[in-house]
Structures are given as C-alpha cells and as structure tokens.
Residue, then its C-alpha position, 0 to 999 in steps of 0.5 A: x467510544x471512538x468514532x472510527x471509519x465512516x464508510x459506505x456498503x454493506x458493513x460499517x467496517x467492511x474493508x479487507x484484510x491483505x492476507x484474507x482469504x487464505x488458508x495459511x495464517x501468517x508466521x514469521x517468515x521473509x514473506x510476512x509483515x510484522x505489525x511491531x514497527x519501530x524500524x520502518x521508514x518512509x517509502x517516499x523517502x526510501x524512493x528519493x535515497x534510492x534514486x538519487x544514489x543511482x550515479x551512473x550518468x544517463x547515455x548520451x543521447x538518451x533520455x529517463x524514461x517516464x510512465x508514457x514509455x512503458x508498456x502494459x505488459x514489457x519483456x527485460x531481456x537477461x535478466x539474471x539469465x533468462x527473461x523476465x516479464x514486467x507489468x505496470x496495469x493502470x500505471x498507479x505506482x504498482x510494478x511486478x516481475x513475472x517468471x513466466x505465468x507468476x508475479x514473483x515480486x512486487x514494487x510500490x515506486x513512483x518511478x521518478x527520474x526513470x527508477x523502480x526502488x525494491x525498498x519497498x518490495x515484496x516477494x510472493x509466499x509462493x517457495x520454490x528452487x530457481x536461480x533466477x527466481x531467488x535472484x529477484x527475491x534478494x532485490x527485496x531483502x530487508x533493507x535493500x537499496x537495489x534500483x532500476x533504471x529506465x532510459x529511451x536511448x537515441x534510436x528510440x530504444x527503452x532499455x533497462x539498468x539493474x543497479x548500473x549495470x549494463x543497459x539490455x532492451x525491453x520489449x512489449x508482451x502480450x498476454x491472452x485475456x481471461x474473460x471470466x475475470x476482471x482484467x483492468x484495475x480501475x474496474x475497482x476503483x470506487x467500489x467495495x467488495x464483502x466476502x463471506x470467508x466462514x460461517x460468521x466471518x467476512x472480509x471487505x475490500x474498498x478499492x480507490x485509485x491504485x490503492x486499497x484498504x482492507x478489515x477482518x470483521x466478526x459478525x455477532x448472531x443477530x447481524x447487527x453489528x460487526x467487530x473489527x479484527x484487523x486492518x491493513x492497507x497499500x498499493x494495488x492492481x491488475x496485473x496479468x489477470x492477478x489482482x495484486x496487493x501489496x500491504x504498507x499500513x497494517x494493524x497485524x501480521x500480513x503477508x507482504x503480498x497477496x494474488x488473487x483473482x475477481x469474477x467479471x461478475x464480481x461475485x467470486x474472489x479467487x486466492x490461494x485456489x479458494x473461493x470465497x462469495x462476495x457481494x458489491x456496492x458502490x464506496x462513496x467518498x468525498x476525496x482528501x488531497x493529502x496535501x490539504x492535510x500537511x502543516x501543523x495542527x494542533x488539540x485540546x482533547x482529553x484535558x491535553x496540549x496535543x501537536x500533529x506535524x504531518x510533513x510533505x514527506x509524508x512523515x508525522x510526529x504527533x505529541x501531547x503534554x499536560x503543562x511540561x510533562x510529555x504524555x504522548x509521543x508517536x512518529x512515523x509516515x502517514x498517507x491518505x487513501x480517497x478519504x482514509x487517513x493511515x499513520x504506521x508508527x516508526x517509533x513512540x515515547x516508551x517503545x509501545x503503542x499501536x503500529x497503526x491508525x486508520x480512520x475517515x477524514x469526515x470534515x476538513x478545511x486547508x490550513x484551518x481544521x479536520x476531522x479524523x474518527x480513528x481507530x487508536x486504542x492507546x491511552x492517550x488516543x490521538x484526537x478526533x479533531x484538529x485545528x490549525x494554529x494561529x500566528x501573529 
C-alpha cells in the first residue's frame, strides 16, 4: 500500500475538507468546484495573461502600486455604484471584496505590476438579488479575464481601475475587532485543527503560510485508524474576522469558498452558523521550496521508464513507457504547500484519471533526488521516488 501524508497531530490524515463543516452537500452549481478536470489551466499563468493584457498606460506621474501600499482594510469608492470594501489580511496572495459586513468574492492573485486577476475567483454560496452584488459575482465567471489595477498616482493617491476604466480613490476602512475570535491569519499558520463534524467523522485543517490543506476522514470504532474521504487544498486568510478558504487542488466537489470563524481559544470553528469541536496541535515540517522541486526527474518504479517535468510555471507532465509503449501520461499545474506536493490534473492519456495528488515531500536534494508518498490511486500510480537524471 502507498505511503501518502506523512503529518503530525492528532490523526495521520487530519487535514480539512474546504467544504466541511457545512450543512449543504455540494451540487453543480456556479459556487461549486467540480473535481473532473481536463480544462483547468494554471493560475500562474492565467496571472501573467491577465495582467499583461492590461494595456492602458499607468498616469503620468504614477507609479504600480505594490503590497507596501494597501492597507489591511481598504474602501473603493463607486464601484458599480455604491462602495465596496476590500481586504488583503497578512497579505499572502488572498483579496476579498465585501458588501458591507460579507465577503462576496475571493481572489488568489500575486498582485504583480499592481494587478488583482478574477480568473481565479470565487463567489460565496450565499444568493441574494443586488445589482452591485451580482456585478461582482460576473468578475469571476467561468473563464473571465477581468483585472484590476492598482496605481499611486502623483499626489500620493492610491486609486483603483476596473478593466481600464477610470481611476476612483481608495481609502483605508476600520473594522471593530471580535475578541472572541481570532483576527490575524498568521495565528494559524503552523498549527492544525481536528473537528469533530458527526459521531464518527472529523474534519482537520493544517494551516502553512497563507495556505492550507484539508481531508475528510472516517474514524473506525476502535479509534485506531482513520479513512481518508476526500481532500482539498488552496489560499487562505482572515480577513475581517472571517476565516476565508479558497480551494485550487481538491480530489472531489467543493464549494469554491468557505467562510468561517475560529474561537480565540481555538476550540470552536463556526461555518454556516454550525459549530463544530476541535482540538490543536502544533503542524511540524520541514519547508519544500518549490523551487527545489523544478527540473526533470526521472523513475524506475513498478517495472516503468517514468519522466516528471515540473516546470517554473508551475505547470507538470509526468509519463511513463514500458520499451515504446506509452502507459501513462498526466499534465497539469503542481504547488507546494510547507512540505505537501499537490498536482491537479488538466488533462491524461484516455481522458481519465484522478483530478488530483496530495502527498509529503519526506526526503529531497535539489537537482538530485525526492521522495513523494502520494495519494494516486491510478494504475499505474505516480512513483514515491525521483532521481534527477544524468547528463554528459
């Protein structure tokens, strides 16, 4: 049997499923990530599309706004009539936009030259009839390619763009803090919680910087081992005492993302007015830079000439051949969270095979070798160890 999530705590797969914790089972809807993937596309890349086509020059005397710039809590004045407020929290990649007291949408970006991509947006499953509300829920459509730009103009100004529009004013917002929960998203950073969601069923949540990753698993009757359901990983934060998560690598339907709230004592998650019991622990790792994993690398496993491409755009293509016959062939995008390699498929030799890997990087050298226990259920599986190849 596969080795797959080495991890610390309270259970051998406690992470957290995004969706867990709620009432609702995931449907097909426009508020829900389906796990069959050949059309999905690297968010990285989506990013640089995006902000390249933004072609409207900068104002003269103004410059592209950077992290340093935004505030914690921001006001945009008219936007689509009324104004919305936007948080950045610890400022690890996570935007949201709120009318007033809700987080409408969500936006992984890595605001690069000043600009929020909604490619990789998403809306709250919340529904309700508001002009300005479902203006902001078509900035994240399917295969939208809105921006926003960010620039300080010459009086020291930030001001905002919508798809090159005209420039409006941003303010800073203030927002009361809650003492009864937890405010600052680096308070979970390095730490997991396991929530108790039914009588034998249980949620965990490990929590790295900005970034999360997350299992269902079934506990037998004697407590001595957990079964995983399902898995699901992204960006996360808090922002405006809201726990947000924002799933980009899940191994089933989810929804595309999650608000909740933790107890400063940490003993109590709140999603969808639901409390659930969790107990902490500390997550120890060992920190994978993703760029130690770049290159090619290369297997002999299960009798197979396996080759792995992880690219610097982070997207992968992973084959294997036994002599000239092609036996496996997955592409897709990858990332790395603290020491959890994820890998969500794009496309595959015959159009089926698991959307997703999740597994620890338990052992690795740049440009040498690594380790990866994971969680493929295919035939044939991606392998558990990697070598770099040699040249002459």
């Amino acid at each position: 049997m596969k080795r797959f999530l080495t991890l610390a705590g309270c259970a051998a797969l406690a992470l957290a499923l995004g969706a867990c914790g709620d009432s609702k089972s995931p449907t097909d809807s426009d508020d829900i990530l389906s796990s069959g993937g050949s059309s999905a596309k690297s968010s990285s890349s989506k990013e640089a599309k995006s902000s390249s086509s933004v072609s409207e020059d900068i104002p003269k005397g103004a410059r592209a706004a950077t992290l340093d710039d935004l505030e914690r809590n921001m006001k945009l004045k008219d936007m689509f009539g009324r104004d919305i407020y936007l948080a950045t929290g610890e400022k690890h990649g996570l935007f949201s936009f709120w009318i007033p007291d809700t987080a409408w949408i969500a936006v992984p970006s890595d605001f690069k030259d000043g600009v929020i991509s909604f490619s990789s947006g998403a809306i709250t499953s919340i529904k309700i009839e508001n002009k300005a509300i479902e203006s902001m829920e078509e900035l994240v459509e399917k295969d939208s390619d809105h921006s926003m730009r960010f620039i300080v103009n010459e009086d020291d100004q930030l001001q905002y763009s919508l798809d090159g529009g005209k420039y409006k004013d941003v303010t800073e917002a203030t927002v009361k803090k809650n003492s009864s929960v937890i405010s600052n998203g680096d308070s979970l950073a390095s730490k997991e919680l396991f929530c108790k969601t039914g009588e034998n069923t249980f949620t965990g949540y490990s929590f790295y910087k900005g970034r999360y990753v997350a299992t269902d698993v079934v506990r037998n009757a004697k407590q001595t081992n957990d079964s995983l359901v399902s898995w699901s990983a992204g960006y996360y934060d808090i922002h405006r005492g809201k726990l947000l998560m924002r799933p980009l690598f899940y191994s089933a339907p989810v929804y595309a993302l999650v608000s909740a709230s933790v107890s400063s004592d940490y003993k109590t998650l709140t999603i969808s007015a639901e409390d659930v019991s969790c107990t902490l622990s500390e997550l120890k790792y060992n920190e994978v830079p993703a760029a130690d994993l770049e290159g090619e690398w290369e297997s002999d496993e299960g009798g197979l000439t396996w080759s792995l491409d992880m690219r610097a755009d982070r997207t992968f293509e992973v084959k294997a051949f036994k002599g000239n016959e092609n036996k496996a062939l997955k592409q897709g995008i990858w990332d790395v969270y603290g020491n959890q390699l994820l890998m969500k498929m794009t496309g595959c030799l015959g159009g089926k095979c698991t959307p997703a890997v999740i597994g620890s990087v338990s052992k690795w050298k740049a440009g040498s070798f690594f380790d990866y226990g994971n969680s493929d259920p295919d035939d044939p599986s991606i392998p558990e160890s990697w070598n770099a190849p040699e040249y002459e």
